[in-house]
C-alpha positions in Angstrom: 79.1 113.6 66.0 78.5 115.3 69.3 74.8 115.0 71.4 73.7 118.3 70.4 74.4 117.4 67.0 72.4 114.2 67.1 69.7 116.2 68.8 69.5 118.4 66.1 69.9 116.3 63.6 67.0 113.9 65.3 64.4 117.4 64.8 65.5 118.2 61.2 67.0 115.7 59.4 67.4 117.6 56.4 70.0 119.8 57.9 72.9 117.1 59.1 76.6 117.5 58.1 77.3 114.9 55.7 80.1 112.7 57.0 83.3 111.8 55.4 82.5 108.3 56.2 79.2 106.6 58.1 79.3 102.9 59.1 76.3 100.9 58.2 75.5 99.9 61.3 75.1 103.1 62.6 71.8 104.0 60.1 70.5 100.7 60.9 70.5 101.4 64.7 69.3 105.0 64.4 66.5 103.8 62.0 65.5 101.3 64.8 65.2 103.5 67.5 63.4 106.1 65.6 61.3 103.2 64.4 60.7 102.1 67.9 60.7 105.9 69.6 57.5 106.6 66.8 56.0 103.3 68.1 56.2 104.1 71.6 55.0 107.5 70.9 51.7 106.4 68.9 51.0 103.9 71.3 51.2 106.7 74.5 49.5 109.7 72.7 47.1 108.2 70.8 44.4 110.6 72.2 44.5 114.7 72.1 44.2 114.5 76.4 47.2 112.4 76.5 49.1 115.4 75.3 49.0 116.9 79.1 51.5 114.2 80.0 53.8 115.9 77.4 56.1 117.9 79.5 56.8 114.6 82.2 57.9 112.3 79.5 60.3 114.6 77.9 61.4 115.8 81.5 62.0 112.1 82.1 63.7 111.3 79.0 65.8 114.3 79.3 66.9 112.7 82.5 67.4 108.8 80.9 70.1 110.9 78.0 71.9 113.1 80.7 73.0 109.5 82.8 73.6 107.6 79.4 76.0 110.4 78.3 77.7 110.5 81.6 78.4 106.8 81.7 79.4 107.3 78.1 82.1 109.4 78.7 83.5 107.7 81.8 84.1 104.9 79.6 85.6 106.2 77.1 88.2 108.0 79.6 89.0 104.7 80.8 89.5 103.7 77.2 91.7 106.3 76.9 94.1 106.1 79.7 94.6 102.1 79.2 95.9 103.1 75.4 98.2 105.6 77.0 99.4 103.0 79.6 100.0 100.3 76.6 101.5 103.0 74.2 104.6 103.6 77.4 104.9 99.8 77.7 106.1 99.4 74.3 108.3 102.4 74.1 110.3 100.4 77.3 110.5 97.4 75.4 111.5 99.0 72.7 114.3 100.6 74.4 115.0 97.0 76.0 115.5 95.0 72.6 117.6 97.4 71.7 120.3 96.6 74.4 120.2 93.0 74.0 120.7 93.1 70.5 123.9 94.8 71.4 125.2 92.6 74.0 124.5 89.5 71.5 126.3 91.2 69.0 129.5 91.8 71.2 128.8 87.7 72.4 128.9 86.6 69.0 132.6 88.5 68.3 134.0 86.8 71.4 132.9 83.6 70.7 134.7 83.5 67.4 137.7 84.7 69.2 137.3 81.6 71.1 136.7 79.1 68.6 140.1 80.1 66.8 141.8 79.7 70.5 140.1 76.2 71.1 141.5 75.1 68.0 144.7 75.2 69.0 144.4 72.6 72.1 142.8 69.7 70.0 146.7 68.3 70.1 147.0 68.9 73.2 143.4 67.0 73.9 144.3 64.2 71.5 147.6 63.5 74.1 146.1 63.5 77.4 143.2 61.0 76.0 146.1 58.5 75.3 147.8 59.3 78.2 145.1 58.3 80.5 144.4 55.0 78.4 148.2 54.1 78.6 148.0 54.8 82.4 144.5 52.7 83.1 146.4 49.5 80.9 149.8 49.9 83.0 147.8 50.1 85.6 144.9 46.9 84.9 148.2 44.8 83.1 148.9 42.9 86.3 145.4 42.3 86.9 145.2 41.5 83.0 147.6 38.7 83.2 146.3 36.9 86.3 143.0 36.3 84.7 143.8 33.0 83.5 145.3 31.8 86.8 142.4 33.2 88.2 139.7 31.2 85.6 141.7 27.8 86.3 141.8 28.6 90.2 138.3 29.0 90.1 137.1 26.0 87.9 139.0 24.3 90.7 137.3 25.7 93.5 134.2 24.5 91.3 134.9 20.9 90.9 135.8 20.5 94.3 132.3 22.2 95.1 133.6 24.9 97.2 131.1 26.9 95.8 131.6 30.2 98.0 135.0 31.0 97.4 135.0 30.3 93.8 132.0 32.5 93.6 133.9 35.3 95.6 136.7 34.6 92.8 134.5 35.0 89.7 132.9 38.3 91.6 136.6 39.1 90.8 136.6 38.7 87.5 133.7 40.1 86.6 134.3 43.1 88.2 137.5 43.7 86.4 135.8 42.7 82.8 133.2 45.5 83.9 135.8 47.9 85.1 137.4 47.4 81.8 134.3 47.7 79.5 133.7 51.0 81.3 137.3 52.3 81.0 137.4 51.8 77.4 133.5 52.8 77.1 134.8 56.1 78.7 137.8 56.6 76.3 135.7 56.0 73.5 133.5 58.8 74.4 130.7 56.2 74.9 130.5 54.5 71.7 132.9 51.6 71.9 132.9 49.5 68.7 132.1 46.4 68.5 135.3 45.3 67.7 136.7 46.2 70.9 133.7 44.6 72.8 134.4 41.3 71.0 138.1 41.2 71.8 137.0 41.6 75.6 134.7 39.2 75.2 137.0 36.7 73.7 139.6 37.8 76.6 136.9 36.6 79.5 135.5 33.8 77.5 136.5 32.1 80.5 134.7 33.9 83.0 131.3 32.7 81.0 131.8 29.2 80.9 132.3 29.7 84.8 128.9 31.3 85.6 127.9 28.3 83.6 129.6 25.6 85.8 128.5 27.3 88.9 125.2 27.2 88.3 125.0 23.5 87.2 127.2 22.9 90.6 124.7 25.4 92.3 121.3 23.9 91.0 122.6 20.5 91.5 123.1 21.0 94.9 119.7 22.9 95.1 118.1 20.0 93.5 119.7 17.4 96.0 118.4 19.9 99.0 116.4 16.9 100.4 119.2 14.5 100.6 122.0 17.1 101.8 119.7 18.4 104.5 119.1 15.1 106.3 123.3 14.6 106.3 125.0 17.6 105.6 123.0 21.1 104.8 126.2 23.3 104.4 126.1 23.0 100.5 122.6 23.9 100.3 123.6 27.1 102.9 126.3 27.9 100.1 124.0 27.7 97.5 121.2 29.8 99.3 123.8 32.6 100.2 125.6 32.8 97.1 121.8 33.3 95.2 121.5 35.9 97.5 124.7 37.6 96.5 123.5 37.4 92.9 120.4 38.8 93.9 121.7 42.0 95.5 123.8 42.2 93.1 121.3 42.2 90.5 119.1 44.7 92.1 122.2 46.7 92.5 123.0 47.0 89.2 119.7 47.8 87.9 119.0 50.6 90.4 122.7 52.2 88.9 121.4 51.8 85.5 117.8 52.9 86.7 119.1 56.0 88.3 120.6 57.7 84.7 123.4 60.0 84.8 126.4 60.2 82.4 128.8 58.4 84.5 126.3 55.2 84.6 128.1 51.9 83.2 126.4 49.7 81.4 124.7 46.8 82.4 127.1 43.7 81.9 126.2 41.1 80.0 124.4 38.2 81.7 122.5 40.4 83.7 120.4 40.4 85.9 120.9 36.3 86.1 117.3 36.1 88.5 118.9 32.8 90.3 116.5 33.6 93.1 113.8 33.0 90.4 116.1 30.1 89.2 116.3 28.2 92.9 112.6 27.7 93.3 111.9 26.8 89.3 114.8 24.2 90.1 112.9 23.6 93.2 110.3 22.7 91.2 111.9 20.6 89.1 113.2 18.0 91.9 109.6 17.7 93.0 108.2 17.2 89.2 111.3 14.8 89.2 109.5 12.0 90.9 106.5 11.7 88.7 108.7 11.7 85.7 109.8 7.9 86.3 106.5 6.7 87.0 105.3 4.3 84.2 101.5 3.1 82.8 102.9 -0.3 83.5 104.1 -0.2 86.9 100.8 1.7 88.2 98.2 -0.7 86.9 95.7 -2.8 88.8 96.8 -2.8 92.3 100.0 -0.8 91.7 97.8 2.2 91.4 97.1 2.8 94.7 100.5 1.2 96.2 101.9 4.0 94.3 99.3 7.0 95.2 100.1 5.7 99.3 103.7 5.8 98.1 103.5 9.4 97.0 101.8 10.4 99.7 104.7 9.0 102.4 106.6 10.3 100.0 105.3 14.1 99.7 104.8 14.2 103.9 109.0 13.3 104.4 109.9 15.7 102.3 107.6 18.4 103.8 108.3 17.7 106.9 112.2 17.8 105.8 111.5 21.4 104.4 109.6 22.4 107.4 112.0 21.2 110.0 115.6 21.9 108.6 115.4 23.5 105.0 113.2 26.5 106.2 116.3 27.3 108.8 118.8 27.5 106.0 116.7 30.1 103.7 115.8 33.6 104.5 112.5 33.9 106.3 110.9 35.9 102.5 111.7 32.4 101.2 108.5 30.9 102.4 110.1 27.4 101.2 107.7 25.4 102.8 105.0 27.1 101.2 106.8 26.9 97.7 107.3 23.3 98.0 103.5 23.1 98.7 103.0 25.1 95.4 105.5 22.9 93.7 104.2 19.6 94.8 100.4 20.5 94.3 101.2 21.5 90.7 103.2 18.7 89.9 100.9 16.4 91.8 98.0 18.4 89.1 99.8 17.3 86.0 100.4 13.9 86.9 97.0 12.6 88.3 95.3 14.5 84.9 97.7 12.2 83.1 96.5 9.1 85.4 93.3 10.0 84.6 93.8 10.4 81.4 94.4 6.3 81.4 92.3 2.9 81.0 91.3 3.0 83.8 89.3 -0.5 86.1 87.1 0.6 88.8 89.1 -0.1 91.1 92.2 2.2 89.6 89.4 5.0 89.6 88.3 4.2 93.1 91.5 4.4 94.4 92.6 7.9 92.4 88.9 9.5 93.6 89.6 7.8 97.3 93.5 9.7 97.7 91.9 13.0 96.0 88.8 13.5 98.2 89.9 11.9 101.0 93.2 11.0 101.7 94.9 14.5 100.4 93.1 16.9 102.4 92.9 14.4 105.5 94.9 15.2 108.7 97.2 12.3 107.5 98.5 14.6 104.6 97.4 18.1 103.9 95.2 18.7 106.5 98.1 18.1 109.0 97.7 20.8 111.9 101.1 21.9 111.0 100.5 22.8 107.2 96.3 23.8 107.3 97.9 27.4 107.7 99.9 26.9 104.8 97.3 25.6 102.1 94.7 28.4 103.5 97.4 31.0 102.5 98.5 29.5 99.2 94.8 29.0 98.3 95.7 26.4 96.3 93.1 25.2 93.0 91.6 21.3 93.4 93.8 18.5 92.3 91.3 17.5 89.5 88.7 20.2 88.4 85.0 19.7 88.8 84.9 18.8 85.1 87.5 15.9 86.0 85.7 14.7 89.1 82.3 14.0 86.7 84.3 12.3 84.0 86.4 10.1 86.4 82.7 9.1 88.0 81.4 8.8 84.6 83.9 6.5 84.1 84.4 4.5 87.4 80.5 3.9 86.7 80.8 2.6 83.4 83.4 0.3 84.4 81.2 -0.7 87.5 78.4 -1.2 85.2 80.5 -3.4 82.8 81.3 -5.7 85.7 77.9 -5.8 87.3 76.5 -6.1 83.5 79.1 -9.6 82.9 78.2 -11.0 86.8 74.7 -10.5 86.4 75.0 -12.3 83.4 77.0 -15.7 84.6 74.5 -15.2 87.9 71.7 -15.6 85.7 73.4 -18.5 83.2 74.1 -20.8 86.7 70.5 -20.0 87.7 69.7 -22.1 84.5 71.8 -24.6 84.9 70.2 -25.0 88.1 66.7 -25.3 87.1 67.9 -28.2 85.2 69.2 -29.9 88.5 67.6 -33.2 89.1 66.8 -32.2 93.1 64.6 -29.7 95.0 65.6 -26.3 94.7 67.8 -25.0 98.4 65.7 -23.5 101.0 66.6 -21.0 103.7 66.2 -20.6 107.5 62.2 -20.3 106.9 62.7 -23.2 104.6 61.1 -20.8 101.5 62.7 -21.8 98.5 66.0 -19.9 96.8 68.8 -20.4 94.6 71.9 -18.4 94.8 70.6 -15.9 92.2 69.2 -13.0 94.6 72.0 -13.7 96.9 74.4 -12.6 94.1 72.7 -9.7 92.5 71.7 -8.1 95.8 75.2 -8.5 97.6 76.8 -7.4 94.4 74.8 -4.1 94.3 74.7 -3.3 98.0 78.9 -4.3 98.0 79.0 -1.4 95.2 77.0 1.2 96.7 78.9 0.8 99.8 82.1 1.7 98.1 80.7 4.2 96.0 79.5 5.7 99.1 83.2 6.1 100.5 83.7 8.4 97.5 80.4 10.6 97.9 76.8 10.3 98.1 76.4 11.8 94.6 78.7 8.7 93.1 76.5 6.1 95.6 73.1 7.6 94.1 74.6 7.1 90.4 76.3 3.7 91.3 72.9 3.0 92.6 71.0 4.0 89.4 72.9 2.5 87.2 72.1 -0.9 89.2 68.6 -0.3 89.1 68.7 -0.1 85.2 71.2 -3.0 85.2 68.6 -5.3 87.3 65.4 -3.5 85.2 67.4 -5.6 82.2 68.3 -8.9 84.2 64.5 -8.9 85.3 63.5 -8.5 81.5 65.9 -11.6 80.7 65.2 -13.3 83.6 60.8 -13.2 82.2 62.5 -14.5 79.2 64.1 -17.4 80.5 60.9 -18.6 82.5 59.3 -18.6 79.1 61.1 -20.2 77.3 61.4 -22.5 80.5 57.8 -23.3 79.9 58.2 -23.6 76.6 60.4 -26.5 76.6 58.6 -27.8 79.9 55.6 -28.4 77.6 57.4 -29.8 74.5 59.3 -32.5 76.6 56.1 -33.9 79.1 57.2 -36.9 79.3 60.9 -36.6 79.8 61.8 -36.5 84.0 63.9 -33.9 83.4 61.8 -31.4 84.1 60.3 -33.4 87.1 61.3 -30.2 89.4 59.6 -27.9 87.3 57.3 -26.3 89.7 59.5 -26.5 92.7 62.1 -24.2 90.5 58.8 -22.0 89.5 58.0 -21.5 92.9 61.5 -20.5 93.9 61.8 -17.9 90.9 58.8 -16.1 92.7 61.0 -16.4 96.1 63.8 -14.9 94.1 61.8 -11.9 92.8 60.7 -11.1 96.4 64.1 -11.0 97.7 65.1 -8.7 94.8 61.7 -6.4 95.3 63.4 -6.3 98.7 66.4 -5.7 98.0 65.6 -2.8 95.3 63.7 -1.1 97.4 66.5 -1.0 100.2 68.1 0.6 97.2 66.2 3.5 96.5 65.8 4.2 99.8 69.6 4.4 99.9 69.6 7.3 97.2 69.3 11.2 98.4 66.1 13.1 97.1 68.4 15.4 95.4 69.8 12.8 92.9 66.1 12.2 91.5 66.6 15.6 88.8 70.1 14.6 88.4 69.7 11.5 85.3 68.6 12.8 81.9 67.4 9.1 80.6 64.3 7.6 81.8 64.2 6.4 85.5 64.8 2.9 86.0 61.3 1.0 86.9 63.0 -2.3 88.4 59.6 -2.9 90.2 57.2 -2.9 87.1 60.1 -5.3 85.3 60.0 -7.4 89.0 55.9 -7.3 88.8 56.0 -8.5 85.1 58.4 -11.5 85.9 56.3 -12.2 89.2 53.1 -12.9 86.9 54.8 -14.8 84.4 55.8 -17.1 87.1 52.2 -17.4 88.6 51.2 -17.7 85.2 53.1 -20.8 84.4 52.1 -22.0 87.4 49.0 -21.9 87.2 49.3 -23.4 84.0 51.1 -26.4 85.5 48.8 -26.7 88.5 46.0 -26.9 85.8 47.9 -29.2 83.2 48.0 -31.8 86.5 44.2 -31.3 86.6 43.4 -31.8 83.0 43.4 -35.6 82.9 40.7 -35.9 85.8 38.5 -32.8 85.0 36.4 -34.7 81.7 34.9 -36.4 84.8 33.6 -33.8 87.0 29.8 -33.4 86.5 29.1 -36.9 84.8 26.6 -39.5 85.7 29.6 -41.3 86.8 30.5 -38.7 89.0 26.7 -38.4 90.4 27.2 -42.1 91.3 30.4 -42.9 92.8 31.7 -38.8 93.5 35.0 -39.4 91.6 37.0 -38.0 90.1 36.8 -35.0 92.8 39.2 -36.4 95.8 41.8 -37.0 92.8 41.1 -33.3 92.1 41.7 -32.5 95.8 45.1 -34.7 96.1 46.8 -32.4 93.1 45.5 -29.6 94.6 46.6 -30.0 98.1 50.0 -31.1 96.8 50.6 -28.1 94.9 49.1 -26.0 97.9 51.6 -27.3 99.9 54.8 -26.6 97.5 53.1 -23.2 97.6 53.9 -22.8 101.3 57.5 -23.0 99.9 57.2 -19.2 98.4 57.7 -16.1 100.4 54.6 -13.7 101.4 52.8 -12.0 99.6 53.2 -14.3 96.7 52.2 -17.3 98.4 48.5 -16.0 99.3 48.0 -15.2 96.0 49.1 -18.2 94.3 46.7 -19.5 96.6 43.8 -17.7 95.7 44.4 -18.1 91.8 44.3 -21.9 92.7 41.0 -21.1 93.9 40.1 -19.0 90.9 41.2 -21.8 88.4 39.9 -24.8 90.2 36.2 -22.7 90.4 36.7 -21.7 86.8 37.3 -25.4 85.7 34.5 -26.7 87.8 32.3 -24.2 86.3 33.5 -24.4 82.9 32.7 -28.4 83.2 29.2 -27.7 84.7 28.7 -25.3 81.3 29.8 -28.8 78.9 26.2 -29.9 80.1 27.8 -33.2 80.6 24.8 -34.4 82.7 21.4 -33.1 82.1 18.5 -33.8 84.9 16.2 -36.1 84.1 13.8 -35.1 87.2 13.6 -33.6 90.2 15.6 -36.6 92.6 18.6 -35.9 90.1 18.6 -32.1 90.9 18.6 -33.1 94.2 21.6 -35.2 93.6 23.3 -33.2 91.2 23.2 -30.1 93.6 23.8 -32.4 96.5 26.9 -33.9 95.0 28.6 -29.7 93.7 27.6 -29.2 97.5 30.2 -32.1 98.9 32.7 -30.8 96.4 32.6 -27.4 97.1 32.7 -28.9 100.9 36.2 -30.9 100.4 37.6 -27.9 98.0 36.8 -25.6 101.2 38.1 -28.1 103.4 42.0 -27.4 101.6 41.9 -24.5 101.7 40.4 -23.2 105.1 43.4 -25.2 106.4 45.8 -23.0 104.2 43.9 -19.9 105.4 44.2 -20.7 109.0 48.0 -21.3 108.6 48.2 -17.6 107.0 46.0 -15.9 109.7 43.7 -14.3 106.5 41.2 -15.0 104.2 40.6 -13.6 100.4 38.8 -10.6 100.3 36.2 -12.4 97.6 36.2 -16.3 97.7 35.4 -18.1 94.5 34.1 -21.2 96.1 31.5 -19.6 96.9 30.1 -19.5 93.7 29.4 -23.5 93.8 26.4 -23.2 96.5 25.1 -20.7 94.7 24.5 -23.0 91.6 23.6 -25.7 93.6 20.7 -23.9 95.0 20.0 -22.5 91.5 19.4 -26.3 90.6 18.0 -28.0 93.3 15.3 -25.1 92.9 11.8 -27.1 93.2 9.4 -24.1 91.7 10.8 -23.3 88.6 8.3 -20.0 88.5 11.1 -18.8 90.9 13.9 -18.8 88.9 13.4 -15.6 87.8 14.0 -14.1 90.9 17.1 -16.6 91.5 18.5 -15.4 88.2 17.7 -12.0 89.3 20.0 -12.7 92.7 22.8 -14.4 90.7 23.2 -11.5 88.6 23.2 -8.9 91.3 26.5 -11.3 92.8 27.8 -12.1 89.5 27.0 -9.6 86.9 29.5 -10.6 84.5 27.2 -13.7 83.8 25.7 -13.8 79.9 22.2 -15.2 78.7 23.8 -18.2 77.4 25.5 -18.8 80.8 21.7 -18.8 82.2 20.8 -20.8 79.6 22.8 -23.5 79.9 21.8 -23.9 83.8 18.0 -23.7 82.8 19.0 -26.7 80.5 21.0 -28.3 82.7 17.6 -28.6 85.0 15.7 -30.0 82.4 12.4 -29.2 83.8 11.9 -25.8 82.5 9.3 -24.6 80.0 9.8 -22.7 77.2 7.9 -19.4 78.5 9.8 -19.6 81.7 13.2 -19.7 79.9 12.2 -17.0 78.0 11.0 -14.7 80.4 14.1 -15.2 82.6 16.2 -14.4 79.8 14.3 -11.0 78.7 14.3 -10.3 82.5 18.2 -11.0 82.6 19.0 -9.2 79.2 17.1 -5.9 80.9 18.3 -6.3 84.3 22.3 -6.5 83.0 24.3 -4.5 85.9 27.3 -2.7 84.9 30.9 -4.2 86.5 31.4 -2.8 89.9 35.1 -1.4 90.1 37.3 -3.3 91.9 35.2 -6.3 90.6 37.3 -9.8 89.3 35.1 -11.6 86.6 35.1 -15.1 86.7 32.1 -15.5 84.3 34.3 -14.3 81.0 36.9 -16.7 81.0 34.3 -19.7 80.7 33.0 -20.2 77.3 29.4 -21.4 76.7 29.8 -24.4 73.7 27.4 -23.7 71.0 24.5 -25.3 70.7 23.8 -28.5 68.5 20.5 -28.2 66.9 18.4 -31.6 66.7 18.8 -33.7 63.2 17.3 -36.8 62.0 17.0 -38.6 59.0 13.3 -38.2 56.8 12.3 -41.9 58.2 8.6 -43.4 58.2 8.5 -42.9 61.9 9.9 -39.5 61.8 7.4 -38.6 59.0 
């Protein structure tokens, strides 16, 4: 359809040409721009004064059609003359085909000409094939028949370890086993059969059984390279070049094979042998050699570490051998030296995991940790100026792994702890044996008493953590803890046995046995503050990073060393006051008010156990002398509360408080002289408790009790109303009201306990009072 024929068609629709055939697509477009041409119209002329516009837009459009055409018909010129282009290419091919067709056709008759021709010379092929095998076995027969001679000639040269020739002599033979294998590969048209392979084989069976016996003569020799090279290296030489040869030879072969082509042989049997790879695994070998003889037997107890200072002479000869005349008879690739380092590090490996691996003592551990750490990377062995180069460059792995390390600790602690556990226990079984002696107890330089108990357990512990510390401060600090927990339990044992001590102190009174008792007491005390001393040198011992480092509970030596401490005051205390029992029934009697006795017995006892107590060690010893204070005050008072002696008037109050006056005077007396030796006096002194209840009764207006009372509380507040009580009866001259009111004044005025404050009122019991009874008599009615 031609423009003016759209343009016509576009005003009357009615009178288009029918077409033989109209695409679809075509309507559907023309639809759309008339739909879209009737849009744009409507939307521009939608008022009659638009129409003046008329003639620009269809001047404009006319313009838009003329360029569309144009570029229309460019395009489809260009169209046009590429078909015409395309249409003239295939006419050439065309033309092109043809002629080869008819050259292959002509190739094809030829051929079969040829084929017919070719048939012809197969005979002719068939003879020159066994011509040229006949000629190659003419011309290998002499060479054929010599082989034997040759094998037995070079087993010879084998035995009698001239190792290069008969290695130039099987080179021989292998060569012409190869040479043949290829000749009849090569007749065979490359597939011999197997049959002819295994009749070759079975021809140079010999020449196998050589390689065989040259390399047991050749790795012996290798193996032996320490020995030969202090008294004659030229078999090791021999060895080294003919691994070479091999070597090349290997390497030569595979490149041929690895370089293709049809005339390639094939790789001989055997090959590639590797001996270079062979020498240093037999290398190997001699060095893993010498731990192989080493038995559980012959390494125990102190053959341990004869035999780790063996090895280690041992291992430094032999390097130095490598370094100074083996590494001259190698090529320089070789490295031997730092193969044997390699060799010897890995064998050393395997055999100290398998010593760990044993029962071992302490001592066995020690010495295994001591040659690892230490002694194998010293300048005595591998840290040798000549060989530090050498282990930087192999960067060789640890002897035993970090894992290995802990457990061999683990272990050498355990077995320390198994020791210390037994001597701690015979240390503490003599220590009874000697409180049963029938003599004084030892004394030192200071002449404090001691028994040989602390001068075991503290040597023993310090002697361990000493070693331990050779080893490394992480095995002192557990070496140390595990001695802290081992003397936490001989302290808990040790509070045991002073128990039951005691206990059979009391049950037997009467035997002199026990007539050292307190002198043994008193040196247990001196024994605990030598231990206190010597823990605490301990802990000061261990780093502050090994306090995060023990999963159990810390070990609280000091708490067990505090409770053992008391026990011993404690019992005795108990003896000091088992020697006062018999004379205090007759403090504060009216035989006492007379005559003053039984108080200067009380003093003798005390000042002879005041003066054993100069026997203990500071701090101990002051304060076994203030808790004789406490307990001879707490006695005195406790007698004053039996209200033994009641005053009958006011010269017996006098008296009475006259007489607690002289005592507390001669109890003062002891013990200023003790306080003067020590240079210090107790922060709170009991005794002074005794003037205050001897003014309390030698009061003469009883209306001023109240404010006494008032001033004894303030002091003493632990005192109870039946405490006042008994003093107000023990006056005998006070009325009922007055008693009363003190009492109400006392029960208001009741001071809480200061802090820091030592009660001496609570452990003295008040007897309960007897109410008065008599019989219904006449008089009484």
């Amino acid at each position: 359809m031609s423009a003016g024929d759209q343009k016509n068609g576009g005003d009357k629709p009615e009178d288009m040409v029918p077409q033989p055939e109209v695409w679809p697509e075509v309507e559907r477009a023309e639809c759309l721009a008339r739909g879209a041409a009737l849009k744009w119209a409507s939307g521009v002329f939608c008022r009659p004064e638009h129409l003046e516009r008329l003639s620009q837009y269809r001047k404009r459009e006319s313009q838009r059609t003329a360029s569309v055409h144009t570029r229309l018909k460019s395009m489809v010129q260009s169209y046009l003359e590429g078909v015409g282009w395309g249409l003239e290419q295939l006419r050439e091919a065309r033309t092109e085909l043809r002629e080869v067709s008819s050259d292959l056709k002509k190739a094809g008759l030829e051929s079969d000409q040829n084929t017919e021709g070719g048939r012809s010379l197969e005979r002719l092929r068939e003879v020159s094939a066994n011509h040229s095998q006949l000629l190659a076995a003419v011309s290998n027969l002499p060479q054929l028949y010599s082989v034997r001679s040759m094998v037995m000639e070079t087993e010879r040269l084998v035995e009698s370890r001239r190792l290069l020739e008969a290695h130039a002599k099987l080179m021989d033979l292998e060569y012409l086993q190869d040479d043949i294998l290829w000749q009849l590969n090569k007749a065979a048209g490359g597939a011999l059969s197997t049959e002819d392979q295994e009749v070759v084989a079975k021809y140079f069976s010999g020449v196998r059984h050589l390689v065989d016996a040259l390399g047991k003569e050749l790795w012996a020799v290798v193996s032996s390279a320490l020995a030969l090279a202090r008294q004659n290296p030229t078999p090791f030489v021999s060895a080294v070049r003919i691994v070479e040869r091999e070597e090349a030879l290997d390497q030569t072969l595979l490149e041929e094979r690895g370089g293709g082509g049809g005339n390639s042989r094939p790789l001989p049997a055997g090959r590639p042998r590797c001996w270079r790879a062979c020498f240093f695994k037999v290398l190997e070998e001699a060095v893993a050699a010498r731990f192989r003889s080493v038995s559980y037997l012959h390494t125990r107890g102190p053959g341990l570490a004869g035999h780790l200072s063996a090895l280690q002479h041992g291992i430094m000869a032999d390097l130095a051998t490598v370094r100074h005349l083996l590494e001259h008879c190698v090529p320089q690739q070789y490295k031997l030296t730092g193969a044997y380092l390699r060799a010897s590090h890995r064998c050393l490996h395997a055999h100290l995991t398998q010593v760990s691996s044993w029962d071992l003592e302490s001592g066995e551990i020690f010495a295994v940790l001591n040659w690892v750490l230490h002694i194998y990377n010293s300048p005595d062995m591998m840290g040798h100026p000549e060989l530090v180069t050498e282990m930087e460059r192999e960067e060789l792995r640890p002897l035993i792994s970090t894992e290995g390390l802990e457990q061999l600790q683990s272990k050498y602690v355990q077995s320390v702890r198994k020791s210390v556990s037994e001597w701690m226990h015979k240390a503490l079984q003599v220590e009874l044996q000697d409180w049963q002696r029938d003599q004084e107890p030892d004394t030192d330089h200071e002449g404090f008493y001691q028994t040989s108990l602390p001068t075991i357990i503290t040597q023993m512990l310090e002697e361990n953590a000493r070693v331990a510390l050779m080893i490394g401060e992480s095995l002192r600090d557990q070496t140390i803890q595990m001695g802290l927990y081992e003397m936490e339990n001989l302290l808990n044992r040790f509070r045991e046995a002073l128990v039951e001590f005691g206990k059979e102190h009391r049950r037997d009174l009467s035997n002199s046995k026990n007539k050292f008792y307190l002198h043994y007491l008193l040196a247990s005390i001196s024994n605990c503050i030598i231990l206190k001393k010597s823990t605490e040198s301990l802990q000061q011992q261990q780093s502050s990073q090994s306090a995060g480092q023990f999963t159990r509970t810390p070990p609280n030596p000091l708490a067990a060393l505090d409770r053992a401490v008391r026990r011993a005051c404690r019992l005795v205390m108990d003896q000091l006051l088992l020697d006062l029992k018999p004379f205090l029934p007759g403090l504060l009697t009216r035989p006492w008010l007379a005559q003053g006795d039984p108080t200067p017995k009380l003093c003798r006892v005390l000042e002879r156990h005041l003066e054993l107590y100069l026997r203990v060690r500071p701090p101990c010893r002051q304060r076994l002398q203030e808790e004789a204070q406490w307990l001879m005050v707490v006695e005195y008072v406790r007698a004053l509360m039996q209200k033994r002696l009641v005053c009958r008037s006011g010269e017996e109050r006098r008296q009475l408080a006259q007489q607690m006056l002289q005592d507390d005077q001669l109890f003062r007396e002891i013990f200023h002289s003790l306080q003067e030796g020590e240079g210090s006096a107790p922060e709170v002194n009991p005794l002074a408790l005794l003037p205050v209840l001897a003014e309390f009764i030698r009061l003469k207006d009883p209306n001023m009790l109240t404010l006494e009372v008032s001033g004894l509380a303030a002091k003493y507040p632990d005192i109870s109303e039946e405490h006042v009580s008994v003093l107000l009866e023990i006056r005998g001259d006070v009325s009922r009201d007055i008693k009363g009111a003190v009492l109400d004044l006392l029960e208001q005025s009741a001071p809480p306990l200061p802090v820091g404050y030592r009660p001496i009122f609570t452990d003295i019991l008040v007897p309960p009072s007897t109410m008065a009874f008599c019989l219904p008599t006449a008089k009484c009615a």
